[in-house]
KEGUTOR-291348 format. One record per residue (C-alpha): residue in one letter; x, y, z. Coordinates in steps of 0.1 Angstrom, whole numbers, plus 5000, padded with zeros to 4 digits. Layout:
<recs>
REC:A:X:Y:Z
...
</recs>
This chain:
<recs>
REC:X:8844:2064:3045
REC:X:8833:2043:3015
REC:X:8857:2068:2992
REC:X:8883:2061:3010
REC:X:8879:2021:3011
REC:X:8877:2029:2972
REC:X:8906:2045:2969
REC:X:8926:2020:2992
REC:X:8914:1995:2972
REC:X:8924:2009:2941
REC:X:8957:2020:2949
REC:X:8962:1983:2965
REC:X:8953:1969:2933
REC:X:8976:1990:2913
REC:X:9004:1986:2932
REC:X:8993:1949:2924
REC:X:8992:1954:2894
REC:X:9016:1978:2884
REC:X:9051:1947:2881
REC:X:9025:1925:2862
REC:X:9020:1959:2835
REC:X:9061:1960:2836
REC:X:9064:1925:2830
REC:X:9040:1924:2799
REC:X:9048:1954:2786
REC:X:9065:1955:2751
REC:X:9086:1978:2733
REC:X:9091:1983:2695
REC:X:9126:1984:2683
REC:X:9131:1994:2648
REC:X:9160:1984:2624
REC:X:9170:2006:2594
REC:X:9196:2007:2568
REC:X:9201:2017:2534
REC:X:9206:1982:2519
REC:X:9184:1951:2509
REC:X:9195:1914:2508
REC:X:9231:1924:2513
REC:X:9248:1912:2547
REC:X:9235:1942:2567
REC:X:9201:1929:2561
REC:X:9213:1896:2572
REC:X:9223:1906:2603
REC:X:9195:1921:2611
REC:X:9171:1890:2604
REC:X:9195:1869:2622
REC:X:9194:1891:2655
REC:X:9157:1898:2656
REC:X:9156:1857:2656
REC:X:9180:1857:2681
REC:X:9164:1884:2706
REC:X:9133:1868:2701
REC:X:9148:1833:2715
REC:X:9161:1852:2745
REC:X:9134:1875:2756
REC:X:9101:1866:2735
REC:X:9075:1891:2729
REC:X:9091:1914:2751
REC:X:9107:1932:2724
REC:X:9091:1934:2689
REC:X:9114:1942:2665
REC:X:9108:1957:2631
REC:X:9132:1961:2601
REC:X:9133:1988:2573
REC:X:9158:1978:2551
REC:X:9163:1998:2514
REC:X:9165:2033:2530
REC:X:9128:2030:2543
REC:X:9126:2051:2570
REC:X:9144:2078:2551
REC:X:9179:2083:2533
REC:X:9214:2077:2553
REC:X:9212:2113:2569
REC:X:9180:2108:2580
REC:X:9187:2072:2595
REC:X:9219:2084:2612
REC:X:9200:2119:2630
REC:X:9169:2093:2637
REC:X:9193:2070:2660
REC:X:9207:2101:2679
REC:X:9176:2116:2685
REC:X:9157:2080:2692
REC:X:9131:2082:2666
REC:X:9147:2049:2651
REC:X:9162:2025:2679
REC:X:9189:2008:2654
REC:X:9206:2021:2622
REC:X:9230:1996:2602
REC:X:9255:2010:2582
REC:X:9292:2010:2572
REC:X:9315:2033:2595
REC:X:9322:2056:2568
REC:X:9288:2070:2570
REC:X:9287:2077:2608
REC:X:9323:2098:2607
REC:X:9299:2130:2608
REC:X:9284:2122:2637
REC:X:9323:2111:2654
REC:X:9352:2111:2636
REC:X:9366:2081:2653
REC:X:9343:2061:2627
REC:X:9371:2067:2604
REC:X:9395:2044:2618
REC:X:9377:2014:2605
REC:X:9383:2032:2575
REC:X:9416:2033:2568
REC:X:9431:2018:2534
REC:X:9450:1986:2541
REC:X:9447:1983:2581
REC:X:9423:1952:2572
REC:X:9435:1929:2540
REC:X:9412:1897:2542
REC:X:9375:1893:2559
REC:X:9392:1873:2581
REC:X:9409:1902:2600
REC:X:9377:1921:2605
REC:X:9358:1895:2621
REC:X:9390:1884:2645
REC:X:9401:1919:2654
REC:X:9365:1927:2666
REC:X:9359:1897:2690
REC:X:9393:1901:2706
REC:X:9381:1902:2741
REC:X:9399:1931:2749
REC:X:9388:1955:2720
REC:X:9350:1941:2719
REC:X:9337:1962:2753
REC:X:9360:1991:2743
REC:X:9341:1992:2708
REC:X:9305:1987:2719
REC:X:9311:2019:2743
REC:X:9335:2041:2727
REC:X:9302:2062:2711
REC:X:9283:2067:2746
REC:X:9291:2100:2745
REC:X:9274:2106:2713
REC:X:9246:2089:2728
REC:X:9255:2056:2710
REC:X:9265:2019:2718
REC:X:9275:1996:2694
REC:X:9256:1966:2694
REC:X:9266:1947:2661
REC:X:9297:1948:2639
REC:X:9301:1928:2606
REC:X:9331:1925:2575
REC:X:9309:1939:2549
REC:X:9328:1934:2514
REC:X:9358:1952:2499
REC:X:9358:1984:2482
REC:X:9350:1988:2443
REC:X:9345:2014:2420
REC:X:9316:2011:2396
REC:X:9319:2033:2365
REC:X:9299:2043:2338
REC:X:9326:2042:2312
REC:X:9351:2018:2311
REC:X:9384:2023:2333
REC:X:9415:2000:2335
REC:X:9443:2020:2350
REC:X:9442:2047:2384
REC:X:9450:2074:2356
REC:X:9415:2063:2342
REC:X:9397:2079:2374
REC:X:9411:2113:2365
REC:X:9386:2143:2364
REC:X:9359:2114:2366
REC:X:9330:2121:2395
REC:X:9325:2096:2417
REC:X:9300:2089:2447
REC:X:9319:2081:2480
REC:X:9312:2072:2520
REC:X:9307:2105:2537
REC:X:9344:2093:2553
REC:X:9375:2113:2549
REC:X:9396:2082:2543
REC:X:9372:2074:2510
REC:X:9371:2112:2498
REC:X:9403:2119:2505
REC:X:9420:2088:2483
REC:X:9395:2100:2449
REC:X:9410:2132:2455
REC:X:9446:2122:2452
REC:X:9436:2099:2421
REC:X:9425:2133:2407
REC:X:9384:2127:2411
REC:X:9361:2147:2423
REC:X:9342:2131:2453
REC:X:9307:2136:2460
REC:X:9292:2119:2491
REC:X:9259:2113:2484
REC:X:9229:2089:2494
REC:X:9225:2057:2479
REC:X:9189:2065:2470
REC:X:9206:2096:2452
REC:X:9228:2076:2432
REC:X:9213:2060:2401
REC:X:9194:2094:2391
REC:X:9228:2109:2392
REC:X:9245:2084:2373
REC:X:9217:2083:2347
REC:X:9213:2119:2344
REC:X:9249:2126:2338
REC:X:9256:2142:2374
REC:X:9282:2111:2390
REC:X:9306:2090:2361
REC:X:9310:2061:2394
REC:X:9306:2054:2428
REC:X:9328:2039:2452
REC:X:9310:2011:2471
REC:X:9308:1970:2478
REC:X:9302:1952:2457
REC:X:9273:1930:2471
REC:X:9252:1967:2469
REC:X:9253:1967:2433
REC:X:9241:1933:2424
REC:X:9214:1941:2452
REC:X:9197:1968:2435
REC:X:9211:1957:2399
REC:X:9232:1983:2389
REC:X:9242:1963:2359
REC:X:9212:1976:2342
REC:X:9231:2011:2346
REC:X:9265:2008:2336
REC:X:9287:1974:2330
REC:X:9324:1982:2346
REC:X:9340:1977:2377
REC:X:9377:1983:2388
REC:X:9384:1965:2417
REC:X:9410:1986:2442
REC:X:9401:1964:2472
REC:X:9421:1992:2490
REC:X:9396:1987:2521
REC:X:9374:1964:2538
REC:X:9342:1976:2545
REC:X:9333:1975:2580
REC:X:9291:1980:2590
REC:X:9284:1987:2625
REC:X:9245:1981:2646
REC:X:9241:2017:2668
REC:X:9213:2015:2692
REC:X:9198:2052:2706
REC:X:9219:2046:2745
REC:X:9190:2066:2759
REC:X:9164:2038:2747
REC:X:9191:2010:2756
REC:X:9192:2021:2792
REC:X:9154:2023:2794
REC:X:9152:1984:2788
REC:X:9151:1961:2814
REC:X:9184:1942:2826
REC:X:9173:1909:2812
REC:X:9166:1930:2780
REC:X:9197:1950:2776
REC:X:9216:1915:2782
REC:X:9197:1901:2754
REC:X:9202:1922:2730
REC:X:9242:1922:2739
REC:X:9243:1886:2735
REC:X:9221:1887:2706
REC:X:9243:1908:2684
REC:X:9275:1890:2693
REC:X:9251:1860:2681
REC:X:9242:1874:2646
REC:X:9275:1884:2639
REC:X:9293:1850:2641
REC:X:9260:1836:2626
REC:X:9262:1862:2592
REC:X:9299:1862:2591
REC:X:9303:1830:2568
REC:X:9275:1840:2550
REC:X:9286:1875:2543
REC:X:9321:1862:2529
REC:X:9300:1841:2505
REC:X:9279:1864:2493
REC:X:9306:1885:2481
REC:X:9322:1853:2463
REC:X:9286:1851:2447
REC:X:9280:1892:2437
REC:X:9309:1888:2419
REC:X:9294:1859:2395
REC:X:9261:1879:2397
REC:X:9275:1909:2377
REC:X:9294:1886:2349
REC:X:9266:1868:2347
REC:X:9248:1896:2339
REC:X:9272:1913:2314
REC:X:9288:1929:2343
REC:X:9331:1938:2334
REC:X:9359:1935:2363
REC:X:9387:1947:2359
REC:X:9420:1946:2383
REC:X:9448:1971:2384
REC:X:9483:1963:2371
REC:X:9503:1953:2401
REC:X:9524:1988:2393
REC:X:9493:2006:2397
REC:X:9487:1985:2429
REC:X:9516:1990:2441
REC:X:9516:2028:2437
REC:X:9480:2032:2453
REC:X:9482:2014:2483
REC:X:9516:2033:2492
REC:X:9498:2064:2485
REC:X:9471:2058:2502
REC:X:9490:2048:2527
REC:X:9510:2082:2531
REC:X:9477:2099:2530
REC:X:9462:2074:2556
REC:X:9493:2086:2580
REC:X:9489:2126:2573
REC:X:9449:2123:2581
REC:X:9456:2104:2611
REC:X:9481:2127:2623
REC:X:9464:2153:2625
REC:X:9437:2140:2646
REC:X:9450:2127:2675
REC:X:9415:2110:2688
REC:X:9411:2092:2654
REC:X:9448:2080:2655
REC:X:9442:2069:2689
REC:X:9415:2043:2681
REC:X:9430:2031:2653
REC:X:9460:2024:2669
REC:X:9438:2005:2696
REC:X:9421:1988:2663
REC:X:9455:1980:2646
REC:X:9470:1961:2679
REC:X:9439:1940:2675
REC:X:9446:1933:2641
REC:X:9484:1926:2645
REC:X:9478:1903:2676
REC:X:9452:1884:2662
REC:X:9481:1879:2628
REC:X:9505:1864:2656
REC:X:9508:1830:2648
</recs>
């Protein structure tokens, strides 16, 4: 008899219990990327602050910025498999894990920062975005204008003929190896923490990158020249593992919504700053920039986008989005 009182009693007070244990319980979220004190990192601070003011303790959040918990490869396979709840990075390093990444990607579809933040807040194309990855076990939960693309080279280079035979690092994207190939380099996607040893030992002449990542880790203490294409804005995206996501509470998952919509309109002006301010960063520190001719302009952005329209041709479920990305863009340049 006095067992079973017992065990009454303790299964009473469990059941108690058990919505108080839900209630107090906290979960870790982690936050990784490859960058430091670029606008990646930015965002990141901002949303922790912002989830915090939502749900307090109920989520601690931890950021790893500067390739911390591992190199790009590593970060991207940690968010599928939910070792890392958040990886932030631009789209061209996702396009292995979906290939509809690319269509942020391609040269010219955004020409000022301006059209990156607009086109993803349209109402319509936000919710679309967020979910197009479930399937890869992905949402999107933040999405920022990162900087435009540059290429950083060891030697000095003026003129698109000036890339020739030259080996430069790019975004795992098609729509950033692609381009170096029809400028006649040869591409190698590689990690940022691989980069400087390479470029130092001989093995990469450039990279192709923003241009707030090479004032961050002073790359000016490596080589001197830029050449600035601007051929593409880069875009960075916040995954979240979906799996984790859905095991959060509703209050949770709301708040971390809400939270990266937040950050982004927070880090937005600051981001377009920043850029304005690498760029006296690198003169500053002996740093060269040079600009194309406006032939040479000319002739590279209507190559690129030729080979833009072949690559999206031939895969109908990248052209898709980026048709869906393109009406945002266009609607949003309506006066």
């Amino acid at each position: 008899m006095l067992v079973r009182l017992l065990r009454s009693a303790l299964l009473t007070t469990a059941i108690v219990l058990a919505p108080l244990a839900a209630t107090q319980a906290q979960t870790t979220m982690k936050l990784a990327s490859a960058t430091i004190n670029d606008v990646q990192h930015e965002w990141q601070k901002v949303f922790a602050s912002e989830l915090q003011a939502r749900v307090g303790d109920a989520v601690k959040t931890e950021i790893y910025p500067a390739s911390q918990l591992g190199a790009i490869p590593r970060m991207a396979e940690g968010v599928l498999l939910g070792t890392i709840e958040a990886f932030t990075t631009p789209t061209s390093f996702m396009t292995n894990v979906d290939p509809r990444f690319q269509a942020f990607d391609v040269p010219g579809l955004f020409k000022t920062p301006e059209d990156v933040h607009a086109a993803i807040h349209d109402p319509e194309y936000r919710g679309h975005m967020e979910e197009m990855f479930l399937d890869k076990g992905l949402r999107v939960i933040g999405a920022i204008y990162n900087s435009p693309t540059v290429v950083f080279t060891m030697k000095d280079v003026t003129t698109l003929d000036g890339l020739r035979g030259l080996k430069i690092r790019t975004f795992a994207s098609p729509l950033q190896v692609k381009p170096m190939e029809l400028l006649g380099a040869t591409p190698l996607p590689l990690a940022l923490t691989e980069v400087i040893p390479q470029l130092e030992s001989g093995g990469l002449d450039g990279m192709l990158v923003g241009m707030p990542i090479l004032t961050a880790f002073k790359y000016y203490d490596v080589g001197k020249n830029i050449l600035d294409l601007r051929f593409a804005q880069i875009v960075s995206v916040t995954v979240v593992n979906e799996d984790w996501f859905q095991s959060q509470t509703d209050e949770v998952k709301t708040a971390i919504i809400e939270a990266g919509r937040a950050a982004e309109e927070q880090v937005f002006p600051w981001g377009v700053e920043n850029v304005e301010k690498t760029y006296k960063i690198w003169t500053d520190n002996g740093g060269k920039l040079n600009a194309l001719s406006s032939e040479d302009q000319a002739k590279m952005e209507a190559d690129f986008s030729k080979l833009a329209a072949e690559v999206l041709d031939a895969e109908p479920a990248v052209k898709a989005e980026y048709d869906r990305l393109r009406a945002a863009v266009d609607a949003k340049a309506k006066p």
